[in-house]
C-alpha positions in Angstrom: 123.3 159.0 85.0 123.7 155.5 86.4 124.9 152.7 84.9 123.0 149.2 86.4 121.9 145.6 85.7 118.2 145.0 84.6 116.2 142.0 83.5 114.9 143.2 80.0 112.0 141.8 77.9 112.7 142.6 73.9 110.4 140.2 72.6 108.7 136.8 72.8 111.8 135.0 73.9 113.1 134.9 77.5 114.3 138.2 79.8 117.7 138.9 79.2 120.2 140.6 81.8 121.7 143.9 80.2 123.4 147.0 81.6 121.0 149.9 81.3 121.7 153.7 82.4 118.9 155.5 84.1 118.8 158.8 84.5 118.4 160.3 88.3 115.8 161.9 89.9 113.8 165.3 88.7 112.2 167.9 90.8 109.7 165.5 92.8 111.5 162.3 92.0 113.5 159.5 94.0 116.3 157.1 93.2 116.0 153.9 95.2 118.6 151.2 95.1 116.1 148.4 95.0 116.7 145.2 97.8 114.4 142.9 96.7 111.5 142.4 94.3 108.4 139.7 94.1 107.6 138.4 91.3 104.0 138.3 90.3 101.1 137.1 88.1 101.0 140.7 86.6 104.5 140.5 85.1 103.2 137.2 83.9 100.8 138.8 81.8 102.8 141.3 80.2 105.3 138.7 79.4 102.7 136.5 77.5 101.0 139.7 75.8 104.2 140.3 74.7 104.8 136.5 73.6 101.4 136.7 72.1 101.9 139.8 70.2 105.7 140.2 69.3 107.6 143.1 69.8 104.6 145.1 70.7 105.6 148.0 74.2 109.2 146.4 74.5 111.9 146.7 75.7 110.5 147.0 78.9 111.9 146.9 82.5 108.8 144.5 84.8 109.0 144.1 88.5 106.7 146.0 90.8 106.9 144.4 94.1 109.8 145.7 95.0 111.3 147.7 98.6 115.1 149.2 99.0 116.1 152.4 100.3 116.5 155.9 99.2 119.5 156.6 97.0 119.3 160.6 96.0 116.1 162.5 95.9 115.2 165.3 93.3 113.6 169.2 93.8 110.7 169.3 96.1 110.7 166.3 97.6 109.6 166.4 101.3 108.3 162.8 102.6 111.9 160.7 102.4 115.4 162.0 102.6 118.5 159.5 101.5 118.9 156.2 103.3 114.6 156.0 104.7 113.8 152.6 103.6 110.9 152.3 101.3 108.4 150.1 99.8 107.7 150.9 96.3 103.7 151.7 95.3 103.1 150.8 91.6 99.9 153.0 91.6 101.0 156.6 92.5 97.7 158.6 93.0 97.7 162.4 92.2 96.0 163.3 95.4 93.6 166.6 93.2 91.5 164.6 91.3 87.9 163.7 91.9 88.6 159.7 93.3 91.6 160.9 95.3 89.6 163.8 96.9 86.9 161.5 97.9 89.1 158.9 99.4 89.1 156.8 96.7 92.7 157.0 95.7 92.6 153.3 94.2 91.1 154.9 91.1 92.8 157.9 90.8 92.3 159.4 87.4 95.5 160.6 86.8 98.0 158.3 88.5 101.2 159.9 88.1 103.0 156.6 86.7 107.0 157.3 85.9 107.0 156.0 82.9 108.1 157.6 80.3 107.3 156.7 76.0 109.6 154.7 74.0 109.5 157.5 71.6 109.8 160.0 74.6 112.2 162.4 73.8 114.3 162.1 76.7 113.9 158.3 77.5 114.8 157.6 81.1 115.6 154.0 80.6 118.0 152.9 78.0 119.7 149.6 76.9 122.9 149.6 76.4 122.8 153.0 76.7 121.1 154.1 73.2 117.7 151.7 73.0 114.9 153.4 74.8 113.0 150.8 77.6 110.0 151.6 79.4 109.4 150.9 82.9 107.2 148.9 83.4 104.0 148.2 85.7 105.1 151.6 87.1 107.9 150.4 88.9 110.7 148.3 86.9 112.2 146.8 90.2 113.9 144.0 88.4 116.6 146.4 88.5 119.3 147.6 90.9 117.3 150.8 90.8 114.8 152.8 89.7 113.3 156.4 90.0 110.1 157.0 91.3 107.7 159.6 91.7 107.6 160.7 95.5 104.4 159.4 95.5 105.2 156.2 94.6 107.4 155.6 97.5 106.3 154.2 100.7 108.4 155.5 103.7 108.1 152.4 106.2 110.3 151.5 109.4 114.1 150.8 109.5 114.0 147.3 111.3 111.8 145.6 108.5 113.6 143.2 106.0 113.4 144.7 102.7 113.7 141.5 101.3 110.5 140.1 102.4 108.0 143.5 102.8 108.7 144.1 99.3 105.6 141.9 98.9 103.6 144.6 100.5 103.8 146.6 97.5 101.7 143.9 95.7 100.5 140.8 96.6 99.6 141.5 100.6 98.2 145.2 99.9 95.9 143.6 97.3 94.7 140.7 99.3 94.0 141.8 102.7 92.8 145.1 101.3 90.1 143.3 99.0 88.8 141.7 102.7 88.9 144.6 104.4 88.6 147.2 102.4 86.5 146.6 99.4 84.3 144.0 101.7 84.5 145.0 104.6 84.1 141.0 106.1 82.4 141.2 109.5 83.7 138.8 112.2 81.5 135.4 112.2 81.2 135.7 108.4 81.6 132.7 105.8 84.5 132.9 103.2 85.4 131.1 100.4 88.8 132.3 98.4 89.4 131.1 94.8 93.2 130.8 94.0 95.9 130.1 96.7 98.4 132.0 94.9 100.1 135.1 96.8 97.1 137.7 96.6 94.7 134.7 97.3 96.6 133.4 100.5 96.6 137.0 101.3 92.9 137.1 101.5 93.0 133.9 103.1 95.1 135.5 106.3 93.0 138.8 105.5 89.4 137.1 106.4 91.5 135.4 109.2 92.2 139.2 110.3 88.9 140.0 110.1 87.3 137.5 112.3 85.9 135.2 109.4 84.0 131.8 111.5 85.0 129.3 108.4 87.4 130.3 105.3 87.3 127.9 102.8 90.4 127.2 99.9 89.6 126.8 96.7 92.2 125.5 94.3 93.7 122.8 92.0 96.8 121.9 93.7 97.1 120.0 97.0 100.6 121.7 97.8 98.5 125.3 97.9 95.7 123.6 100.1 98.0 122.3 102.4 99.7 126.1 102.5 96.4 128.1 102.4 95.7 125.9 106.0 98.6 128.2 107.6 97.4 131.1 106.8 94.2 130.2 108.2 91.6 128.1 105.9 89.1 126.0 107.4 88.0 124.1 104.8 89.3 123.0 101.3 87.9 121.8 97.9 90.6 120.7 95.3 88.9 122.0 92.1 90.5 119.3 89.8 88.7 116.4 92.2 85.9 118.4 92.6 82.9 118.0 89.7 80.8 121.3 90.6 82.5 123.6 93.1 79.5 126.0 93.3 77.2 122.9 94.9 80.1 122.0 97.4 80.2 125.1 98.5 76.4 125.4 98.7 76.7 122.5 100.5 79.3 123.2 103.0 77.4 126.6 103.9 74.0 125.3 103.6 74.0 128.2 101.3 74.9 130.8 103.2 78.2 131.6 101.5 78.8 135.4 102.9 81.7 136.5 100.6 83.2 135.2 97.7 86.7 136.3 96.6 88.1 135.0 93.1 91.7 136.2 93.0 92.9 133.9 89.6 91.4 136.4 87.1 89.0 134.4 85.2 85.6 135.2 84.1 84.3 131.5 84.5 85.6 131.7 88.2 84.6 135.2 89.0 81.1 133.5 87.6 81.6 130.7 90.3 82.2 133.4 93.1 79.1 135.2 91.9 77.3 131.9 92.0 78.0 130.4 95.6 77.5 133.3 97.8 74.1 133.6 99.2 71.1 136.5 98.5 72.7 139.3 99.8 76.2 137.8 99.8 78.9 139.8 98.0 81.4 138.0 95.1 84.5 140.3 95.0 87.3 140.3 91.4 90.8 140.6 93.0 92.2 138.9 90.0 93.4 140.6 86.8 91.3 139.7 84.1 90.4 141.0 80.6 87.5 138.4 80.0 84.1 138.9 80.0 81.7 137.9 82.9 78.3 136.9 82.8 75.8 136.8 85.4 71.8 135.8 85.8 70.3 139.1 85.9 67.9 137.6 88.0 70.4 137.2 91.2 70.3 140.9 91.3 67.4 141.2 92.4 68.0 138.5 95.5 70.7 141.5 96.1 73.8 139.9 95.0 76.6 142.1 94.7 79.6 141.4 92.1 82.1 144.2 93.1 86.1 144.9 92.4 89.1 145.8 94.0 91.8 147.3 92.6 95.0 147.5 95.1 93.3 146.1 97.6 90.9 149.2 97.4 93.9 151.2 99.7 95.2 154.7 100.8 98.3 152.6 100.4 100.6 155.7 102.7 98.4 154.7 105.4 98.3 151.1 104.6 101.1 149.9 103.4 103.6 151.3 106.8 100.1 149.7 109.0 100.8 146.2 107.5 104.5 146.1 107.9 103.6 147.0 111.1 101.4 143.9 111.3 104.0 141.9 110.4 106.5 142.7 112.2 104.1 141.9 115.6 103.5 138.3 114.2 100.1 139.5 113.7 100.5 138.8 109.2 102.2 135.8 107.8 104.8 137.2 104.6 108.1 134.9 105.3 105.5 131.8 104.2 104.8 133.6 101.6 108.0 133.4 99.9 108.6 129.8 98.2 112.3 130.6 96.7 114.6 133.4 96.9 117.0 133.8 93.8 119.9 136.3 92.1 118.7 138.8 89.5 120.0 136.1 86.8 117.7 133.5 87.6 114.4 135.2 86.6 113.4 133.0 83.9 113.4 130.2 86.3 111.0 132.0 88.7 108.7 133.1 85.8 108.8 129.2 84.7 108.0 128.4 88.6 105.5 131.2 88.7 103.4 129.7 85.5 104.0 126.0 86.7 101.8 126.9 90.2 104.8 125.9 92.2 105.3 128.9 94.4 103.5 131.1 96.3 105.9 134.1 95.5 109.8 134.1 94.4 111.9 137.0 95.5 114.8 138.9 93.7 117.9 139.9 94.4 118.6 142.8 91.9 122.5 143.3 93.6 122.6 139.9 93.1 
């Protein structure tokens, strides 16, 4: 049993730092003492469900962009011995079922997340150690550690800072991969990207990876223009100025838009991606959304595609090690990426910063 400090959500008000004990690994398990851990849009969400709907799946442990290094592993485990450095995978695919055995891990039916019931009845996480806490988002990285399944652990080189591929496991994975992955963009092509936050940067540098001929930002704040130009945008339409996006678009393209990505999770901007891209052109959701979408029927039939990714649509044990590669030849931007870097304590003020459109990405220091 280990005794560590974890950010905890109980309710509606703010995350609280508490000592929790968390029980080590099990036959196919690993204990990673976590480095560093992003702080994303999808802990957001949970955070305002929760706000939204009281005390409804708390306590809970968020935090799934997350990299450290391999404390003790359990029974069976054969990919990472104690000390490999890791990045953590917050969707752990089975590998047997159907998706997985047609390469489409992404979707796996059975991911094999760690988390375990409140009402389990051997909880893994516990507050003050008596109050069962899920982990959440599959990973619960804002903590000093966590225990994965061995498939959710990434082995990845030794001369990487943990402190900045941690946002493979989430925001770069999901961007680039929605380019080249779920799109497949073809050098030459026209882009247009829909949210400058960290995923949609990442598809911003991913279409710059693929060879894109003009990528064009989308967004409401100058200060994530200006940053989306680094990573390689061409052109850029501040939505707030801007009275129809779709026709400036058109216009810019002559309406030949290619792809479309919409990486806020909106349906009235997945409904603008759909819109700008040409017959034939595909409009690709990257952003988490539960609202509905609706589409003219009628563009179908001009063969308009409206497709998903999930993950960045990735084997991520053969992606996520290729893009840390990536970045460690200067060939992917991810120290950019990171806006402010803060202690374990100051999580509230990076959620606050996260909701207020002021950083790209905020990392954690859970030792901190």
């Amino acid at each position: 049993m280990i005794k560590m400090k974890s950010a905890v959500l109980s309710g509606p008000g703010p995350l609280t730092i508490e000592e929790v004990t968390l029980d080590g690994p099990g036959a196919g398990e690993v204990l990673v003492k976590i480095a560093a851990c992003g702080v994303c849009h999808s802990d957001l969400h949970v955070i305002n469900g929760v706000r939204a709907a009281g005390q409804a799946a708390t306590p809970v442990i968020l935090g799934h962009e997350a990299a450290g290094v391999v404390e003790e592993i359990g029974p069976g485990v054969t990919s990472v011995v104690p000390g490999d450095h890791v990045i953590m995978a917050f969707h752990p695919t089975c590998g047997k079922c159907y998706y997985c055995r047609r390469a489409m891990p992404q979707i796996c039916e059975t991911p094999d997340y760690p988390d375990r019931a409140v009402d389990g009845a051997h909880p893994r996480l516990r507050v003050a150690g008596k109050t069962p806490a899920r982990q959440g988002i599959g990973v619960g990285g804002f903590s000093e550690y966590t225990c994965m399944p061995e498939g959710g652990v990434v082995k990845i080189r030794k001369d990487a800072p943990l402190e900045t591929v941690c946002l493979i496991g989430c925001a770069v994975t999901t961007g680039i991969g929605a380019v080249t992955n779920a799109a497949k963009v073809e050098p030459g092509s026209l882009v247009a990207v829909i949210g400058l936050g960290g995923v949609g940067l990442n598809c911003v540098q991913g279409a710059r990876l693929a060879g894109a001929h003009r990528i064009i930002a989308i967004d409401v704040l100058p200060d994530k223009l200006e940053m989306a130009a680094r990573f390689g945008a061409t052109d850029f339409i501040n939505a707030s100025a801007e009275e129809d996006v779709v026709r400036k678009v058109v216009e810019l393209t002559q309406g030949r838009l290619d792809y479309a990505f919409e990486a806020i999770g909106l349906g009235k901007t997945v409904e603008q991606a759909f819109a700008m891209i040409r017959p034939g052109g595909t409009a690709v959701a990257v952003g988490v959304t539960a609202q509905n979408v609706t589409v003219p029927g009628r563009a179908f039939l001009a063969e308009k595609k409206l497709i998903g990714s999930l993950y960045g649509s990735a084997s991520i044990h053969y992606m996520i090690p290729r893009l840390v590669d990536l970045y460690m030849e200067d060939k992917i931007m991810l120290d950019e990426l990171v806006s402010k870097r803060r202690p374990l304590s100051e999580i509230n003020e990076a959620f606050a910063d996260l909701e207020a459109g002021h950083v790209a990405r905020s990392v954690l220091y859970p030792g901190q």
